[in-house]
C-alpha positions as CSV (number, residue, x, y, z in Angstrom):
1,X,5.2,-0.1,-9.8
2,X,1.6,0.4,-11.3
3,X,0.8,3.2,-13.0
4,X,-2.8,3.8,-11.4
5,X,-3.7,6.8,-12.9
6,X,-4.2,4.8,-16.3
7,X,-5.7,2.4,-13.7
8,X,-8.4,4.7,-12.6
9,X,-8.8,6.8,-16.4
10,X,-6.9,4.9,-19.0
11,X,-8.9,3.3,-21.7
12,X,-10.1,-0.2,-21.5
13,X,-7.2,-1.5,-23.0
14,X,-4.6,0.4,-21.1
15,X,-5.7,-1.2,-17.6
16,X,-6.0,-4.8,-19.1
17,X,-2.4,-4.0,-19.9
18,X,-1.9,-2.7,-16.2
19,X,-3.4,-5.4,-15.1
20,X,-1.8,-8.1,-17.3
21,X,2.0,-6.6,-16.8
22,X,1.6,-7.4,-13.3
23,X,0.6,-10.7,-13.4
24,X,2.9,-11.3,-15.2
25,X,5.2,-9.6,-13.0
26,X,4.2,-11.3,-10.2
27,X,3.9,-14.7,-11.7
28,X,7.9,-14.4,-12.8
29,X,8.9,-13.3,-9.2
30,X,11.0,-15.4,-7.5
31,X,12.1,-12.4,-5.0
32,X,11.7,-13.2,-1.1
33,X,8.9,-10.0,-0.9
34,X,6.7,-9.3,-3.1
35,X,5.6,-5.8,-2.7
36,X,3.5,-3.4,-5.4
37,X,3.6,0.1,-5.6
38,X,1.2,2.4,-6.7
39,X,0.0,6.2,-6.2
40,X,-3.5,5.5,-5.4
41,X,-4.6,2.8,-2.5
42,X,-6.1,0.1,-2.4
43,X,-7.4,0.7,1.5
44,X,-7.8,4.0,3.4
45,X,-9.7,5.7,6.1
46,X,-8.4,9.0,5.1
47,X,-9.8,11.9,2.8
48,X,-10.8,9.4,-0.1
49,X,-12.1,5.7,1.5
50,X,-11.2,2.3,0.1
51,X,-10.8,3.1,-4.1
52,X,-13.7,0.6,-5.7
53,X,-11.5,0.9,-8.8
54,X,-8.4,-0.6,-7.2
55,X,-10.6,-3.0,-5.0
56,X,-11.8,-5.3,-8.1
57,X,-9.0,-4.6,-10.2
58,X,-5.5,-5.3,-8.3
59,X,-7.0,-6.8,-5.0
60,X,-7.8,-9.9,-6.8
61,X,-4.2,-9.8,-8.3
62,X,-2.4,-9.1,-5.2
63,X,-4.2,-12.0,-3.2
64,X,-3.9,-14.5,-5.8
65,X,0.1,-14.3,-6.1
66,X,0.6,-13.6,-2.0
67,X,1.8,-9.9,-2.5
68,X,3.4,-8.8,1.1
69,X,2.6,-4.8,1.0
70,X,1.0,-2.7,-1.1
71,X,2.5,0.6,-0.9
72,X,1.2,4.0,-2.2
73,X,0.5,7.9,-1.7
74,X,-2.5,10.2,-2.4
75,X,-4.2,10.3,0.7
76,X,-1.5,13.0,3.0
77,X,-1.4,11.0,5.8
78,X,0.0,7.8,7.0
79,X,-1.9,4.4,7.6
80,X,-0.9,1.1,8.3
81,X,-4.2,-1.5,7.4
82,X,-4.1,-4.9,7.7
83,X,-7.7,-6.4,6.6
84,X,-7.6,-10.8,7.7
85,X,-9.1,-11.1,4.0
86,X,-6.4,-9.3,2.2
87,X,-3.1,-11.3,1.6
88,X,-0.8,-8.1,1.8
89,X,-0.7,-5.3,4.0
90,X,-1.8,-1.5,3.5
91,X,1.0,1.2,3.7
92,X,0.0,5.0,2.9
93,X,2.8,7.4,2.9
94,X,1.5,10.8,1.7
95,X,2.4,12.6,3.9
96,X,5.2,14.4,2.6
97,X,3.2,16.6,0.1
98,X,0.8,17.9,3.0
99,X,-1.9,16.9,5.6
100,X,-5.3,15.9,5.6
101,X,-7.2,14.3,8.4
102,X,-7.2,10.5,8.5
103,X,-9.2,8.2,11.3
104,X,-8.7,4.8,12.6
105,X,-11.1,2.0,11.3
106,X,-11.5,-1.1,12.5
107,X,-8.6,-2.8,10.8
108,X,-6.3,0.3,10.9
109,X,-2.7,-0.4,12.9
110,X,-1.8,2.9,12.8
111,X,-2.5,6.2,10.9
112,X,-1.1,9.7,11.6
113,X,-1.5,13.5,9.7
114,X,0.7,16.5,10.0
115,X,4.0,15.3,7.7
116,X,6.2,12.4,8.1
117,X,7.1,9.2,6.2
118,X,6.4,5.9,6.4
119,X,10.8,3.9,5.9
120,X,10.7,-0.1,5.5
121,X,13.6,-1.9,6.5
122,X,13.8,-5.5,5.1
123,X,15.6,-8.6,5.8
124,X,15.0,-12.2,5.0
125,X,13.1,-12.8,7.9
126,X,11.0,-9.7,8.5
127,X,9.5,-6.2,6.8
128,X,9.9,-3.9,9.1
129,X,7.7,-0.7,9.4
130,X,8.9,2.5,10.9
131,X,6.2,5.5,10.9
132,X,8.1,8.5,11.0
133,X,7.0,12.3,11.5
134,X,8.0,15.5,10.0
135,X,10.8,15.6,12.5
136,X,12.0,12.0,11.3
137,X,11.2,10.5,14.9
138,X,9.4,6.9,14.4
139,X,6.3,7.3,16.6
140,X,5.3,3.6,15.7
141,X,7.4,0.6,14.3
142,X,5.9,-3.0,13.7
143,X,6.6,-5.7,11.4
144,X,4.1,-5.2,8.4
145,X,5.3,-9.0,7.3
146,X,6.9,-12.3,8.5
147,X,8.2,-15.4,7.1
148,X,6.5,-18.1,8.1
């Protein structure tokens, strides 16, 4: 779990620490999936865009250790983007705090407003997605990663 706020206003110091905890979280891992948390994304086509911040600081990090799924909030909506250049896939669940309006760009799998949740079931073969609305129905389900 990063702590992105300090990644978006910390002091200089405070992200290279960010930034250096999860290498070396990363580079330790010996776990089947490796997925990163954090509140604010990465990639979005909702209310705030693709963050520039997160783009040259964790990107690089994420791709150079083959992270699986980057997971976060902020936006209130739900989006599933999977970019060919980005090692890892997108996952926005913020929906649960309100709605805003999101869209569909060209690399976006899915993306909803109005409430709901975004549940990952894993296994060792398989991450599997299930976009869920307010009511709890999954109105999309795909698997976000496979094992080669």
């Amino acid at each position: 779990l990063l702590d992105t706020q300090a990644l978006l206003k910390g002091s200089t110091e405070e992200k290279e620490q960010q930034c250096s905890w999860l290498r070396q979280q990363l580079a330790a891992s010996t776990a089947t999936w490796k997925i990163v948390v954090g509140h604010h994304m990465i990639r979005s086509h909702g209310a705030y865009g693709d963050q520039g911040f997160m783009l040259k600081m964790i990107k690089p990090i994420l791709d150079e250790y083959g992270v699986h799924v980057y997971c976060n909030g902020h936006d209130h909506d739900i989006q599933y983007i999977k970019r060919p250049e980005d090692t890892f896939t997108c996952i926005t669940s913020g929906a649960g705090g309100g709605a805003r309006d999101t869209a569909f760009g060209e690399y976006t799998r899915y993306a909803a407003t109005d409430g709901g949740f975004v549940a990952l079931v894993f296994t060792d073969e398989r991450i599997h997605a299930q976009f869920c609305n307010a009511e709890g129905m999954v109105c999309y389900a795909q698997n976000v990663a496979v094992r080669p």
